[in-house]
N, C-alpha and C positions, 0 to 999 in steps of 0.2 A: 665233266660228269661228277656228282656227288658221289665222294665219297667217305666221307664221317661227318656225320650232324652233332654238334653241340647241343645239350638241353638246359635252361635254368627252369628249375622248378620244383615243388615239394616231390617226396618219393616213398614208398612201402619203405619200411614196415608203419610209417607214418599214418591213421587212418582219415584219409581225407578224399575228395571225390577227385582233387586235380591230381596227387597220387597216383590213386589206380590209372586214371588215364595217362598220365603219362608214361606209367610202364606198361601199359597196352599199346599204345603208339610206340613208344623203343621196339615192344616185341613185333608188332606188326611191318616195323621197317626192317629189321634185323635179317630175314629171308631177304630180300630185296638188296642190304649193303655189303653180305654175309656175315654168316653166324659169327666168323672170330673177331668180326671187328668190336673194337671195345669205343664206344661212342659217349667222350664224355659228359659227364650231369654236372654239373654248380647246381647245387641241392641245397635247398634253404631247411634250417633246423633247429628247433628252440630247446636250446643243452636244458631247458625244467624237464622236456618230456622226453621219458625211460627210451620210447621208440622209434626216439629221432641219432640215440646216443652211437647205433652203429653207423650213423656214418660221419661221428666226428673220431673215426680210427682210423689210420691209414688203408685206404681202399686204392685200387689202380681204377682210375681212371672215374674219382668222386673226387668234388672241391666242395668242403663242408661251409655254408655262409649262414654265420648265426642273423638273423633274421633283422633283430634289433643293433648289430655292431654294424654302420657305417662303413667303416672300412674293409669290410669283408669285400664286400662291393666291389670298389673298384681293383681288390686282388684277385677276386671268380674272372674279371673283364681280361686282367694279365692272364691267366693260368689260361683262359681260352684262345687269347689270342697267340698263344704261345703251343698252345696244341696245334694239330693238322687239321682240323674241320672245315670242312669247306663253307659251313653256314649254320646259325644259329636258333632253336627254337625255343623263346619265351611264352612259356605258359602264365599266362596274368589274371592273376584274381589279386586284386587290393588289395587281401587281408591275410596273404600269403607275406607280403614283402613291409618291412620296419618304413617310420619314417608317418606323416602326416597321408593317410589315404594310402600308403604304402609307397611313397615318395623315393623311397633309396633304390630302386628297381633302375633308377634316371643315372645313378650314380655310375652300374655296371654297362647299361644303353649305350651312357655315350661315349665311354671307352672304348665301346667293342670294334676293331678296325675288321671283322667278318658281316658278311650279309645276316640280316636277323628279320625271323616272319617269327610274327606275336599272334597267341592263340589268343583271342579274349573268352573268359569264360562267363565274364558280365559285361552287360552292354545296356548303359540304363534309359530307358524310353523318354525317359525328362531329366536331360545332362542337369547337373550340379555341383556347385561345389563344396568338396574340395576337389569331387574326383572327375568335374569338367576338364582343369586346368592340365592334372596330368594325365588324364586321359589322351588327351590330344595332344601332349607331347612324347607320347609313347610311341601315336601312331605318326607323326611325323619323326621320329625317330626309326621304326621301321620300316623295310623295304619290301613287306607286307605284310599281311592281317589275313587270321583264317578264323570265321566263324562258323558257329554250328546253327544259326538261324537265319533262314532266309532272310526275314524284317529286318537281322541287325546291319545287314549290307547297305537296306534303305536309313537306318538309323544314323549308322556309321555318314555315308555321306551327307546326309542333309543336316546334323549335328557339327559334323569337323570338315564339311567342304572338302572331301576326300574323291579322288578319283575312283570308279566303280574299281576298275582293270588293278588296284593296289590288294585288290580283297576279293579270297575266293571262298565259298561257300563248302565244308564240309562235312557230311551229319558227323554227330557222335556216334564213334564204334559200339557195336556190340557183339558178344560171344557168337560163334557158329551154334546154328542147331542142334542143341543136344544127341545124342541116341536111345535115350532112357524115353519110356512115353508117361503120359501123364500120370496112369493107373499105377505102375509102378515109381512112380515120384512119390502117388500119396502114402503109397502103403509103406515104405521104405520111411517115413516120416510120422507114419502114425495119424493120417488122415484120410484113410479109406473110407468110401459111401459118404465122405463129406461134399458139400458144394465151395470151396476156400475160396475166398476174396484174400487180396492181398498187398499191405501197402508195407515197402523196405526201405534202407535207408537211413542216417544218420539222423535220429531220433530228436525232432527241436519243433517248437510251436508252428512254424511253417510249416510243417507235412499236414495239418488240419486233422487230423483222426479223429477229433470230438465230433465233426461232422458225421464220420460213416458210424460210429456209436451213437449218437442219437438218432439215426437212421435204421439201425437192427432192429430195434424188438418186432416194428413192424414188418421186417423182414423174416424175422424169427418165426414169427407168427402164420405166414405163407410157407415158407420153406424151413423147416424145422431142422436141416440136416446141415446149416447152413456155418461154417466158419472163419472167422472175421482173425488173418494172421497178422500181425505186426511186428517186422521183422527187424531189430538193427538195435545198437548198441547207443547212448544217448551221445548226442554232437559232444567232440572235445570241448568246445568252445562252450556251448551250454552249461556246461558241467562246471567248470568253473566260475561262470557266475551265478548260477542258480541249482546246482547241484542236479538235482533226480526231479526235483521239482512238478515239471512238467508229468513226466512220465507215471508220477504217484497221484495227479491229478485223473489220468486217463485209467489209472487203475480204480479209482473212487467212483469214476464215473461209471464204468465195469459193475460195479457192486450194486451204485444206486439203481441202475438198468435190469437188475437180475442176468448180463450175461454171460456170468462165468463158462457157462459149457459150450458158449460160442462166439469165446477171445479167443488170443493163443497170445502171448506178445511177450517173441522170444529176445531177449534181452541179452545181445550181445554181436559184436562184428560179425560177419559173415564173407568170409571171404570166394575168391570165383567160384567154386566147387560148390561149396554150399546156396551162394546166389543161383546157381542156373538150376538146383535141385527144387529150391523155393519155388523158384517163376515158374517151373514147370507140372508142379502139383497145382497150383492154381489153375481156377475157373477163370476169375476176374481179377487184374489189375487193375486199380483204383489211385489215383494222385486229387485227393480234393483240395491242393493248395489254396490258402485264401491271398497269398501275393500274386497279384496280375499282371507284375512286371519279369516274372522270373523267365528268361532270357534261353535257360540251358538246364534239361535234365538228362541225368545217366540213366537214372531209375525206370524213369517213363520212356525213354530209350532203349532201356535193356530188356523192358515186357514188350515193344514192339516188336524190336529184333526177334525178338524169343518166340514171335507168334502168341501173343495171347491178347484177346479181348482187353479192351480199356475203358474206363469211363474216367472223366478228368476234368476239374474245374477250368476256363478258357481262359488260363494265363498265355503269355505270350509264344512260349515253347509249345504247349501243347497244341494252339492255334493253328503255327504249322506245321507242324508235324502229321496233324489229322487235317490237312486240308481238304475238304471235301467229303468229311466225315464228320459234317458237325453236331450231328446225332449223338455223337458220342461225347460232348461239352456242353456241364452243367453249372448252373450260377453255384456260387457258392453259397453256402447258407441254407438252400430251399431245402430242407431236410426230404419233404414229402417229394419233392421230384427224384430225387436223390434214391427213396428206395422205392419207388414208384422204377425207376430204369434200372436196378441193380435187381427187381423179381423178374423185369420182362425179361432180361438177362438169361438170367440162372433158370427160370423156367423154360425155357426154350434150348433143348440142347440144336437145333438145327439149326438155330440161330446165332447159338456159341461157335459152333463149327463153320457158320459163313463167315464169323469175323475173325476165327483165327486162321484162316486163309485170307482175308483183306491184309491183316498182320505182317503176315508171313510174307507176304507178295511186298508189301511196304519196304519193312524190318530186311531183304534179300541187298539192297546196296547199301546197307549200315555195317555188315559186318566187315570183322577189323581187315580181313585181308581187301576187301574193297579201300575202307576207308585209309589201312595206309598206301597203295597204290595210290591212292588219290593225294594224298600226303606228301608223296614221294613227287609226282608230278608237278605241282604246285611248287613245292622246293628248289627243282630244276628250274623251271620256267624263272623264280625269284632269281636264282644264282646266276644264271645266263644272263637276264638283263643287268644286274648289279655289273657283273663284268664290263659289260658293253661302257657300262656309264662310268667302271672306274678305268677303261683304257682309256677316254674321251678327257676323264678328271686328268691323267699322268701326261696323256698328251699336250693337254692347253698350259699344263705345268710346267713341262719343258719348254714351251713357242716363250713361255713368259721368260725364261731365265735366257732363252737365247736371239730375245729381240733385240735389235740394240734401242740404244738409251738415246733421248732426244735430249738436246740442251738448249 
């Protein structure tokens, strides 16, 4: 029986979306291993950024791996395998880990003598390289793979000739149902008598927001009370290559459009407290991604959960997510479709309230304490088999040292 999980992966105060989950997963398993247990991290950390700097201090039960040192690597692989954990979870995103496609991840893989189940948080629809090669050496290095999209299970094998049974499907958690209702969300925010749409998130050209602004005025112009939030603080990674860039683009476009009294676009993190307060003032959540391939969202996961109506361009996550709700997936680009289904929307409160009960009924086996039961299950099952296979490994190892020798 599990009893202490291993984690390699980024972490808070870090601001990044594999972060937060993975200390919603800790806390989700936490109830389930108990609360004292202290379940070590190998926490990847880049010593530039101010918010990575508390955990290269001595922490109990943190092993600080600067991201770009090599050799970090294979000392996280010691320090874990030297811990009590009975099994290992890699959370992997590429651009998490140093190295060519984030290559050095292989370094601490293949030291690790515990069982390890690899979360993928991208799963690319048309392998490539460089991130074919070690893709597939990740996942033949672990003893299983959990994703959060049903496609990537079909992806996964018919890409890497993987066994289904190695790989089990998990949604992305989200928060339990607030107890604040919506009217007092808006008004605690300063959005009362408004209709708010609402797109959050780590602020970079992929969220597409030029879309739903040039979609307003004719919105505007229907429902006048109408306001467009944009919520989140601009991507780390943005920022350093192209500054604000972007975000002063979508403010000019704000200006060109005349709709300053019906922006809002609050410029800064937001952490849980504040996220569940946003999603909950909101009429409509909105993701008009223009990438088709994006694999995993939190975002478009955390207004599901949350119960609220969604409209969303039909990248790969939100495909299935909304299976059977394809009403609610729009090309990207067609502006006029776009506020042509954000008026039938917002003018139709009977029709807000039937899909935030579709929502809600959905969003009910996403939240965390489902998801990590479900976590927790999947883990077992992983550990139990790996055992089987390492009494079989110690056994044939033994028959071998005590065969005798032919001459």
């Amino acid at each position: 029986m599990i009893r202490k999980i291993g984690y390699v992966s980024t972490f808070p105060p870090r601001r990044c979306g594999i972060a937060t989950y993975t200390e919603h997963l800790r806390s989700a398993l936490a109830p389930i291993l108990g609360f004292g247990t202290v379940n070590p991290l190998a926490v990847l950390v880049d010593p530039t950024d101010p918010l990575d700097s508390v955990h290269l201090t001595n922490q109990e039960g943190v092993y600080p791996v600067r991201y770009e040192v090599r050799k970090d690597y294979a000392r996280a692989a010691t320090w874990l395998n030297h811990s009590s954990v009975d099994l290992v979870s890699v959370q992997h995103e590429f651009g998490i880990f140093g190295g060519l496609a984030g290559e050095y991840v292989l370094d601490l893989m293949e030291r690790l003598t515990k069982p390890i189940v690899t979360t993928f948080h991208t799963v690319f629809l048309q392998p490539h390289e460089p991130y074919t090669s070690l893709q597939e050496k990740v996942i033949q290095r672990s003893d299983g793979i959990v994703v959060m999209n049903r496609q990537a299970v079909d992806y996964i094998v018919k890409a890497f000739h993987v066994s289904r049974e190695k790989i089990r499907y998990i949604p992305h958690g989200t928060p339990a149902l607030p107890e604040q209702d919506k009217n007092g969300a808006k008004k605690q925010l300063g959005w009362s008598n408004r209709k708010v749409i609402l797109t959050f998130g780590l602020l970079n050209r992929g969220k597409g927001v030029e879309l739903i602004l040039k979609a307003l005025p004719e919105v505007v112009r229907q429902i006048p009370e109408v306001l467009y939030v944009v919520a989140g603080q601009t991507h780390p990674n943005v920022l350093r290559y192209e500054g604000e860039k972007y975000r002063n683009e979508l403010m000019e476009l704000v200006t060109q459009l005349h709709l300053e009294e019906h922006v809002h676009i609050e410029d800064r993190y937001l952490d849980e407290q504040d996220l569940v307060r946003f999603i909950s003032a909101s009429d409509l959540y909105v993701t008009p991604y223009p990438g088709m391939e994006q694999i995993t969202s939190g975002t478009l996961a955390y207004a599901v959960g949350l119960g609220k109506p969604v409209l969303s361009t039909p990248y790969v996550y939100a495909k299935d997510l909304l299976h059977g709700h394809e009403e609610l997936l729009l090309p990207y680009g067609d502006v006029d479709q776009w506020q042509s289904s954000i008026v039938d929307m917002l003018e139709d409160e009977q029709q807000l309230k039937f899909w935030e009960r579709k929502m809600r009924t959905l969003g009910r086996s996403m939240q965390w304490s489902r998801v990590g039961q479900a976590h927790m299950d999947w883990y077992q099952q992983v550990l139990d088999r790996w055992m089987v296979q390492h009494s079989r490994d110690v056994l044939m190892e033994g028959m071998k040292q005590f065969a005798p020798s032919s001459h």
